[in-house]
N, C-alpha and C positions, 0 to 999 in steps of 0.2 A: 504494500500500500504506500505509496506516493504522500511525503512529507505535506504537511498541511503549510501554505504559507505563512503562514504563525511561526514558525519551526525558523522562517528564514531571517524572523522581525525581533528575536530578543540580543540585550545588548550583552556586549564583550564582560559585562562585570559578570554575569549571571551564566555565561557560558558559552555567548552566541550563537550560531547553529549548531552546537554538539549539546545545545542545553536540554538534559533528560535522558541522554544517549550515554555518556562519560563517567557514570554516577559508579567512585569506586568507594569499599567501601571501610573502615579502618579495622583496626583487630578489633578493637574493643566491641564494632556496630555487630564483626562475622560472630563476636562470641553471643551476644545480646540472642541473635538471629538463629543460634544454635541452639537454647536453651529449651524452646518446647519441644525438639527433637530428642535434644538428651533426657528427658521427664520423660516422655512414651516410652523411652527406652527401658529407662528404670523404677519402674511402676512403685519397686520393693523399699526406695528411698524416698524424701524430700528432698527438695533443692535448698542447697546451702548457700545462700548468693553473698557470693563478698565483691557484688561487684557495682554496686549501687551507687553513684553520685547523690543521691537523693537519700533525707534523715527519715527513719524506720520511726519517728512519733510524728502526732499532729501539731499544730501551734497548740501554747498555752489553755485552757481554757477563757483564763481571763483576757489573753486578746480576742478569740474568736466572742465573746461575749461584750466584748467593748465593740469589736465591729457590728453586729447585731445592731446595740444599741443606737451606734453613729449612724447607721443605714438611717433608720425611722426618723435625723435630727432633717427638718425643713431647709436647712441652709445648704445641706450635703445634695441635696438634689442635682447640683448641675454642675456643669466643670470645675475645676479648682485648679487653673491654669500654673498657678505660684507652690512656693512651700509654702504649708502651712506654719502661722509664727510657735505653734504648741511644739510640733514633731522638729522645728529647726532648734528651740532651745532646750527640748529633750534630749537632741542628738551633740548639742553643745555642751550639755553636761553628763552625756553616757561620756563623750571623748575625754573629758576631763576625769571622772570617775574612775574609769575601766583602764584608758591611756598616759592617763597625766598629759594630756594635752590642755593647755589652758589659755589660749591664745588667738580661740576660733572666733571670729563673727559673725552669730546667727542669724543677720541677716545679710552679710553679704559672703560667705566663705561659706558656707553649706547649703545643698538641696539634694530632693529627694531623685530620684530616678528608679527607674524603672528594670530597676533588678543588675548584673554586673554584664550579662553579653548588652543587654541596649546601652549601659553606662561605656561598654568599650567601644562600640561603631559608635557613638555619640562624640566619643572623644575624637575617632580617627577621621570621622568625614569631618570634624570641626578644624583641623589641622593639617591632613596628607592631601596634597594634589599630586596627579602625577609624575613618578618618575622621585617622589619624596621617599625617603627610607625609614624605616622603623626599626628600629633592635628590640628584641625579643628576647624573653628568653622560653627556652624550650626543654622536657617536656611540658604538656598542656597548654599548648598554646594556639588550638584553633580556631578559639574565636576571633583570637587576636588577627591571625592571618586570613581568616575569612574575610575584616574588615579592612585589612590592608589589600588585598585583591580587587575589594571591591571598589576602595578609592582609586586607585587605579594606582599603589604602592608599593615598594616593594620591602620584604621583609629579611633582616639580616639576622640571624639565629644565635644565640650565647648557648653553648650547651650546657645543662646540668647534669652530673654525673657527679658519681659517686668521690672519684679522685680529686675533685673540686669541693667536697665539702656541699655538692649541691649548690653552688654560690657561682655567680656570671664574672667572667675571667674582662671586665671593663677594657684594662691595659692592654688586651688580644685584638682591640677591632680596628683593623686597619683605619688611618686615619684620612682617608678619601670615602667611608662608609662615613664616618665621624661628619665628614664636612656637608655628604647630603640627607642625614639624622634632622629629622625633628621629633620625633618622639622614642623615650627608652621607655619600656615596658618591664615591670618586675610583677614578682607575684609570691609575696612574704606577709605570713607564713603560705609555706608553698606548697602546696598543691602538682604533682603527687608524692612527694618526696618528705612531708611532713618537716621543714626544716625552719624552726623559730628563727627568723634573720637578728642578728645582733646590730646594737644603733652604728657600730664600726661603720660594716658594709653601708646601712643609712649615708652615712656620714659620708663616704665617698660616691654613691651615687649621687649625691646632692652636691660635692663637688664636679663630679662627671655633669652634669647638666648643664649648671652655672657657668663651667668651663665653654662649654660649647655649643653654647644657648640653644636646649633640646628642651622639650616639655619632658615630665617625669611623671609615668603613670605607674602607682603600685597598686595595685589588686587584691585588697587586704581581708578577701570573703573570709577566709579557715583565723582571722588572726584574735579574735578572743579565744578561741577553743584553743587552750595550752595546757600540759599537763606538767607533775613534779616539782612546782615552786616555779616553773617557767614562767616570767610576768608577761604580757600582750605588751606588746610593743608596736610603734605606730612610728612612719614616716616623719608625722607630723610632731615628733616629739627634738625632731634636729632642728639646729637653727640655721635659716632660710631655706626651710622647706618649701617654706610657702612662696618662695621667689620665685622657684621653677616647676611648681609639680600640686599633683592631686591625689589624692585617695580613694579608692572604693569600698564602699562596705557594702554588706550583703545581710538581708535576716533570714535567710538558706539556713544556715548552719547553727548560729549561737542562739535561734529562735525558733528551729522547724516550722519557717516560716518559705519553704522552698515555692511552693503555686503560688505563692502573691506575688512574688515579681516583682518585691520593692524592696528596696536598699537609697542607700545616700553616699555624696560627692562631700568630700570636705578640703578645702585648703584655698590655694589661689582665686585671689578673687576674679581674675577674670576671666580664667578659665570655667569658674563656677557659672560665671556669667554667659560663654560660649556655652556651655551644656543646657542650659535654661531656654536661651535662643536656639537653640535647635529643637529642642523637647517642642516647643512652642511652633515650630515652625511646620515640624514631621510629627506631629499626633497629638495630643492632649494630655491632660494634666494627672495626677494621683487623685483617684475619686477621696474624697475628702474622707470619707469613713475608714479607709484603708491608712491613709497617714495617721489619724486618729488612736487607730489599733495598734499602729507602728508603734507610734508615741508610749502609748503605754507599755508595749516589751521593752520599751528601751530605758523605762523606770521602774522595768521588774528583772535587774540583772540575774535575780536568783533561779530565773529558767536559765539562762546561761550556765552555771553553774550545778544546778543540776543534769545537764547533759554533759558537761564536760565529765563529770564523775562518771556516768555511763560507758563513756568511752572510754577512760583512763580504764576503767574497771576490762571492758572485753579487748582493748586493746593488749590489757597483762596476761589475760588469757589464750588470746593468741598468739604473742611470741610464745608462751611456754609450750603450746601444742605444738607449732610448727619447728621449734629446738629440737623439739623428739625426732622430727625426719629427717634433721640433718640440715636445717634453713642456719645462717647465720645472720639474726634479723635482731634488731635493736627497734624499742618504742619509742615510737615517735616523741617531738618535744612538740612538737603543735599538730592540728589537723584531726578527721577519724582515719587519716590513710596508713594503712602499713606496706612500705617500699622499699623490696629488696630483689636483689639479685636471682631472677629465675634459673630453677635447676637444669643443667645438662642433659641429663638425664636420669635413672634409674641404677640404681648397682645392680649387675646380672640380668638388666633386665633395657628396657623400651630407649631410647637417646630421645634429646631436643634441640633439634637447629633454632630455632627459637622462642621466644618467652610465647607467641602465639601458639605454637605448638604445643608445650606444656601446658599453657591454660585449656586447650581442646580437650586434650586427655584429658586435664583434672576434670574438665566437663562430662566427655564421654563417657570416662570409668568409675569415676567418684562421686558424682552429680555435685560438687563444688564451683561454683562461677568466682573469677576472679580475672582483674583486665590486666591482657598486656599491653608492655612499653619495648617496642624494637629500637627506637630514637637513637640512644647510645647508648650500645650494648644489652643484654636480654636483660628483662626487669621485668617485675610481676607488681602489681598493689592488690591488695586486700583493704576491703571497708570494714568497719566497724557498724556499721549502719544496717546491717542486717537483721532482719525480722524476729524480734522474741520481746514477749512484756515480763518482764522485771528479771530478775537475776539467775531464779532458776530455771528459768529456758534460759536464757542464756548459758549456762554450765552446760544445761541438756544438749544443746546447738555446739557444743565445744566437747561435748562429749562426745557427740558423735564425728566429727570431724576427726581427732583421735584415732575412731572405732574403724574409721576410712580407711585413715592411713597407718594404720597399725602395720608393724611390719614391714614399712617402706620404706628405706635408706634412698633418698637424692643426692646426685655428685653433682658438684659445681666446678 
């Protein structure tokens, strides 16, 4: 059948004529995509997903009960093109609380947005034309390249690996990348590598900027969730943060507030001011009830806190299970991610060219989901975010994990 001229009419950001035909697709989407195959298969087990971006509870009761209420208020009715002045000065004194940031203006230096992928195409199309360069770092970083593609920019890569400490090698990037840089992107604490950034590196990223007049985007979704005496540390706690750079936060993570899709911007004000003017230009504003609800998680830290403790909790329990296979895995200092080096193979038994490989098996044979990373070098993550309410599923869901792999020595 003969292309529809539709086929001939979409533009170069989107894919142009190969758009719908090209669609490849990542480890992580082939594993997602295996999963009800692997359940028929294994009628005898549950699925143990550890492979989840998304938190295994609901929001709070008291925000879903504040938004309720905000619904029925008269004035929530119709757009709310601006932040609200309630959820700017909540979020001005969560950053102060949580951060020791104390230096924000909530009215000109924070607003809300629309969750962290619209807050990063909000930054890129506010900044990249084409033939502009963007430094990254990688892994997890599609959205970001999704939205440099689509500017029409190009994206220059920091790796993170293991031998780095997890941490972007600045002094590596050629300095003709440097000169067509406008914005560096970080993403502390990191996601998937669980790695609390120390103010150091801060401190020279905010030098790297300053230096070479780049915007400075950090990505700070996972950065309340810390475990061990680890304190949350925030961009915005260096001085002249705010000269070159912005912040993203997310209520995904420290609020199981993942399906609302709202988070906030904090720092430069006129960056704050470009995000607003776009917001405003490409779509409409945070229904008023939903900032309202926000507001309120963000003056009930103690949901934070208590998830954090959940995860600290099954994150101890899964390095001890997976020690027994022979993993060489350390808990994380931020994040629910657990990231380590994927097995080889099997002693006496099955090999793996790579970390996608291993996680098919653990799928096919164990009914275990968990995503791989090929980026640099073979790497596996494990979520914490997996399904059980309160502590003894948990242990049971760790029990059996265990009962899987009972027996099974992995060589690395």
């Amino acid at each position: 059948m003969a292309d529809s001229y539709i086929q001939k009419l979409f533009s170069e950001r989107i894919g142009g004529k190969r758009f719908g035909k090209d669609l490849v697709l990542s480890a992580k989407d082939k594993i997602e995509l295996s999963k009800n195959s692997a359940v028929a298969e294994h009628p005898e087990f549950t699925l143990i997903d550890f492979s989840s971006d998304e938190p295994d509870a609901m929001a709070d009761y008291g925000v879903i009960e504040e938004l309720s209420k905000q619904a029925g208020v008269w004035e929530n009715r119709i757009d709310l093109s601006c932040t609200n002045k309630g959820f700017a000065q909540a979020t001005q004194e969560y950053m102060k609380n949580v951060f020791g940031v104390d230096n924000l203006n909530a009215e000109t230096e924070i607003t809300f947005t629309a969750g962290i992928k619209s807050a990063i195409f909000t930054l890129i199309q506010s900044f990249v034309d084409n033939g502009d360069v963007v430094i990254s770092v990688s892994p997890e970083n599609e959205d970001v390249l999704n939205a440099v593609n689509m500017a029409g920019g190009e994206a220059y890569i920091l790796p993170l690996c293991e031998d780095n400490g997890f941490m972007p090698d600045l002094d590596a990037i050629p300095e003709e990348t440097v000169q067509k840089a406008k914005v560096l992107y970080i993403n502390y604490s990191n996601n998937p590598a669980g790695t609390a950034v120390n103010e150091k590196f801060f401190r020279k990223a905010v030098r790297f900027a300053k230096k070479n007049k780049i915007v400075l985007i950090n990505n700070a979704a996972f950065s309340a969730v810390t475990f061990d005496g680890t304190k949350p540390v925030s961009l915005l706690n260096i001085n002249g943060a705010k000269d070159v750079g912005i912040e993203l936060h997310s209520f995904s993570y420290a609020f199981n507030m993942s399906g609302w899709s709202v988070g906030f911007a904090a720092g430069n004000q006129l960056i704050i001011k470009a995000v607003g003017s776009f917001m405003a230009k490409c779509g409409y504003g945070k229904f008023g009830a939903e900032q309202a609800a926000a507001e309120y998680a963000l003056r009930h830290t103690e949901i934070t806190e208590q998830t954090v403790q959940k995860y600290s909790r099954r994150l101890d329990m899964l390095v001890s299970v997976l020690k027994k296979s022979g993993f060489k895995v350390k808990k994380p200092k931020a994040s629910m991610f657990l990231y380590t080096k994927a097995p080889a193979g099997i002693k006496d038994g099955v090999k793996f060219k790579t970390s996608y490989d291993f996680c098919q098996w653990l799928l096919n044979e164990k009914l275990i989901a968990a995503v791989p990373y090929n980026e640099f070098g073979n790497s596996v993550r494990f979520s914490a975010t997996f399904l059980a309410l309160g502590e003894n599923e948990e242990k049971t869901v760790m029990e059996s994990v265990a009962e899987r792999l009972d027996g099974i020595k992995f060589e690395f």
